[in-house]
C-alpha positions in Angstrom: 16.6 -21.9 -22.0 18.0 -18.5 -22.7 19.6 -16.2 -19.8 16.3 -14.0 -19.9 14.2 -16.7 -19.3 16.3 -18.1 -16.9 16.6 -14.9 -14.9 13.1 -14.0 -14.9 12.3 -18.0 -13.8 15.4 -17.7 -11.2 13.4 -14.2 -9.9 10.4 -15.9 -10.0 11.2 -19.2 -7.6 13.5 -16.9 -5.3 10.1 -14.7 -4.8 8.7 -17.8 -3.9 10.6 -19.5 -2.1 11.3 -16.3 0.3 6.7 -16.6 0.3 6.9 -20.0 1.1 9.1 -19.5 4.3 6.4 -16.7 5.3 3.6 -18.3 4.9 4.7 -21.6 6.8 6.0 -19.4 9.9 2.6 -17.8 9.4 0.6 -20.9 9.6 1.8 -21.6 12.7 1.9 -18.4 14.7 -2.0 -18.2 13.7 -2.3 -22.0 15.1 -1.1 -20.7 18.3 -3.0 -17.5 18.2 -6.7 -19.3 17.4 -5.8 -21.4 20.3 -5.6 -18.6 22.7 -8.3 -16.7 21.2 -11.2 -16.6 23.3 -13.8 -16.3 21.1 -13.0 -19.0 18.8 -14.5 -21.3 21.9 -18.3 -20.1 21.6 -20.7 -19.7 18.7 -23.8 -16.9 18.0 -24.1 -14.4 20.0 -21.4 -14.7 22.5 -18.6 -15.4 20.1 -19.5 -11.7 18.9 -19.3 -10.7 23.1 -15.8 -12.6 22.8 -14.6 -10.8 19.7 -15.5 -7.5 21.0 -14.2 -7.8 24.2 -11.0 -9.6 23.2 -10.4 -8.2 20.0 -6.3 -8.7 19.7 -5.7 -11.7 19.4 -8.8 -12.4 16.5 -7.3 -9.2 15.0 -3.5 -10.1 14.3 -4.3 -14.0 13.8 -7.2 -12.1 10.9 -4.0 -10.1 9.4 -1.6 -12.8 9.2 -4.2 -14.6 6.7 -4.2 -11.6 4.4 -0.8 -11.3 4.2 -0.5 -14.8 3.5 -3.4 -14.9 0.9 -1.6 -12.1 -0.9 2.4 -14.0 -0.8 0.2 -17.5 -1.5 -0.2 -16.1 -5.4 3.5 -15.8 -5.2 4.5 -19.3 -3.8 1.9 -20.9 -6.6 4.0 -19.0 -9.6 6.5 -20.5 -7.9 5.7 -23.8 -7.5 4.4 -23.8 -10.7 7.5 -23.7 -12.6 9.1 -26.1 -10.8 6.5 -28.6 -10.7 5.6 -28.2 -14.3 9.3 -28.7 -15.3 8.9 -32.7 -14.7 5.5 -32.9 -14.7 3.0 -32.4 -17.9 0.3 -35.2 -17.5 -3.1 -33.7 -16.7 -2.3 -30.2 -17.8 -6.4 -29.2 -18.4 -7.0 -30.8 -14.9 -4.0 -28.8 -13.9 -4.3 -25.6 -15.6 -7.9 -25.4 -13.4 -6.6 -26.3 -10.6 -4.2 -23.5 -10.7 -6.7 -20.7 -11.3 -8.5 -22.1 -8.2 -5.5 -21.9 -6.8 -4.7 -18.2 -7.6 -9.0 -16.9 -7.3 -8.4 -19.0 -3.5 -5.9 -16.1 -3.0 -7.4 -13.6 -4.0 -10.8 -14.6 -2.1 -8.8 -15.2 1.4 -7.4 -12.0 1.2 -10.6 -9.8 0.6 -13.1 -12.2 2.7 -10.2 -11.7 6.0 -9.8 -8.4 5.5 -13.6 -8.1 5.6 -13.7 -9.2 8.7 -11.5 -6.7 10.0 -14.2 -4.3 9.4 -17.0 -5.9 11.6 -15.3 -4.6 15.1 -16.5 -1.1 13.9 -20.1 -2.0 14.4 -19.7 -4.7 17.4 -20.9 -2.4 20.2 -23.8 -0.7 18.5 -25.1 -4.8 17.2 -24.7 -6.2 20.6 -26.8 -3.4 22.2 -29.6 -4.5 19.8 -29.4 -1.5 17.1 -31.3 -3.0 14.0 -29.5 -1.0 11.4 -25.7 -2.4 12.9 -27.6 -5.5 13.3 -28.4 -6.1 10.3 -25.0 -4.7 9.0 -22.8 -7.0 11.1 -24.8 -10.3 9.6 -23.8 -8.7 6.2 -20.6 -8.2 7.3 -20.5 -11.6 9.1 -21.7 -13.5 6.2 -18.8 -12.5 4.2 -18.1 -13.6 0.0 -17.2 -17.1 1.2 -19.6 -18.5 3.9 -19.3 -22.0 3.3 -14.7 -21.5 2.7 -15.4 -23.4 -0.6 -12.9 -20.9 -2.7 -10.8 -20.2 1.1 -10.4 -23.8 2.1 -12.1 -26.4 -0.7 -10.1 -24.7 -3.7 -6.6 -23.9 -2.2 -6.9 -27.5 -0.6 -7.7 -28.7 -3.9 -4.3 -26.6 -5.3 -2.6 -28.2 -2.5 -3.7 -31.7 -3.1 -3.1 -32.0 -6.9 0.2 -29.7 -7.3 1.6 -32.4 -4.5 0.6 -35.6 -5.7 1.9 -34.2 -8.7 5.6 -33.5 -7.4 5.0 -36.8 -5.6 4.3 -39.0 -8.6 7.5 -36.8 -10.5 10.1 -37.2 -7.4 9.9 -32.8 -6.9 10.8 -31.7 -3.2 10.8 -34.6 -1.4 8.8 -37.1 -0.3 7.9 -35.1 3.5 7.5 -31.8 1.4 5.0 -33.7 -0.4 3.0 -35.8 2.2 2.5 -32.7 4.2 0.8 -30.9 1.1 -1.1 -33.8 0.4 -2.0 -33.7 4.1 -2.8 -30.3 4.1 -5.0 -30.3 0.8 -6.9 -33.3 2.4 -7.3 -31.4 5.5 -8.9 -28.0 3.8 -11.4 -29.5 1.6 -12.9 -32.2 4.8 -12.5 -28.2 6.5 -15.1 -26.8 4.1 -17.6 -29.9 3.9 -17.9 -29.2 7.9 -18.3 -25.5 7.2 -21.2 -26.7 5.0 -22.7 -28.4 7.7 -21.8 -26.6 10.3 -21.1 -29.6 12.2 -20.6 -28.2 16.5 -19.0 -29.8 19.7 -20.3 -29.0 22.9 -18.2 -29.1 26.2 -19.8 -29.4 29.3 -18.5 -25.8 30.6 -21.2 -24.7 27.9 -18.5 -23.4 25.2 -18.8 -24.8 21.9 -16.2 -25.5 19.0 -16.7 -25.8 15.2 -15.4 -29.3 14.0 -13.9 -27.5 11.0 -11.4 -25.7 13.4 -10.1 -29.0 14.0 -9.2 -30.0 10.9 -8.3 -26.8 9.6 -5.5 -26.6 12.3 -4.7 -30.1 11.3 -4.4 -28.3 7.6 -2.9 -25.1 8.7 0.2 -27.2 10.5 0.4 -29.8 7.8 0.8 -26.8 5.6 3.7 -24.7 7.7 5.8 -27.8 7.3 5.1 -27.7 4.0 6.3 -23.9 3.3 8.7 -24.1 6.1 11.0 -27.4 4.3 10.1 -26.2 0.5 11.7 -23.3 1.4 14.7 -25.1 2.9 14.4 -27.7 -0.5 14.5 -24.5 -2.9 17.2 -22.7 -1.1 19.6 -25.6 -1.7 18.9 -27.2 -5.2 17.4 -24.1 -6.6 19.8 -24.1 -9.9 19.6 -27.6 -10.1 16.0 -27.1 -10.3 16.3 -24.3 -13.0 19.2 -26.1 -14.6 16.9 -29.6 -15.4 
């Protein structure tokens, strides 16, 4: 490898490595956040009451996934040198797998920041207005209803790029069961999206079985980003060197 290419993959992986840490602390604070959020415990109508009346919380926990779906195109670049400099079985399976990877991204960021946008038109849907009404289902509907791109792709990413650097001794073996973990986790996430699969508590409040196992995904993945980050830091010019 020449010094240009080296530089520009050393610039690339330090990018990366610096997105993974991000995106792992991230994952957790919006854990904690969607926890405390109070709307997040009801469905229909009065998770809207809950959103609009509470809107902080749902706000930040809403930003920190675009900022992460943005930084999540640089940890794949990333990750895709390293894991490709050991690894070259499946490479059309893999090749795929990475553009779902990336257009997950890309999705994430556009479908979260959408949702920003609904708090404009809360007050005027709940009084009944038929014109916001039918704006906020729009709105509420969003580019990704059922999270296949947002959760069934990127777990997908997730899944294969970490068997992958499993089966190839890359990271290390916990770096590598918690992305398996966390790819598992996303793409059970979407198939209860698709069937939209409730728990009820007897206090009336409900809860979506895909926020569950999308927690279960979102920590699995902040120890993920949080030790690749520590992994890269230390053997980063062994990696570039092999």
């Amino acid at each position: 490898m020449n010094k240009v290419e080296q530089k520009k993959k050393s610039s690339i992986i330090s990018w990366g490595m610096w997105a993974s840490l991000i995106i792992g602390v991230f994952y957790f604070a919006i854990g904690v956040l969607m926890i405390f959020d109070p709307a997040e415990k009801y469905r229909g109508m009065e998770y809207l009451r809950q959103l609009y009346n509470h809107p902080l919380i749902p706000h930040i926990w809403r930003y920190m996934f675009v900022i992460v779906a943005f930084i999540t195109i640089l940890w794949i670049s990333a990750a895709d040198i390293i894991i490709r400099k050991k690894s070259d079985e499946v490479e059309g399976l893999y090749k795929w797998v990475k553009l779902l990877g990336y257009a997950a991204a890309i999705i994430s960021a556009i479908q979260w920041y959408k949702e920003t946008f609904q708090w404009h038109f809360l007050e005027n849907f709940l009084t009944q207005n038929t014109v916001y009404t039918s704006l906020i289902s729009a709105i509420g509907t969003g580019i990704d209803p059922d999270y296949v791109w947002m959760f069934g792709a990127l777990g997908t990413w997730y899944l294969v790029s970490s068997i992958l650097a499993k089966r190839h001794q890359i990271f290390n073996k916990k770096i590598n069961v918690f992305g398996i973990l966390s790819g598992v986790a996303l793409i059970i996430t979407m198939i209860f999206a698709m069937t939209d699969t409730i728990v009820k508590f007897p206090d009336g409040s409900q809860m979506a079985v895909m926020q569950f196992t999308s927690l279960i995904g979102g920590v699995s993945g902040g120890f993920y980003h949080v030790f690749a980050f520590f992994c890269i830091r230390k053997n980063k010019q062994d990696m570039l060197a092999e």
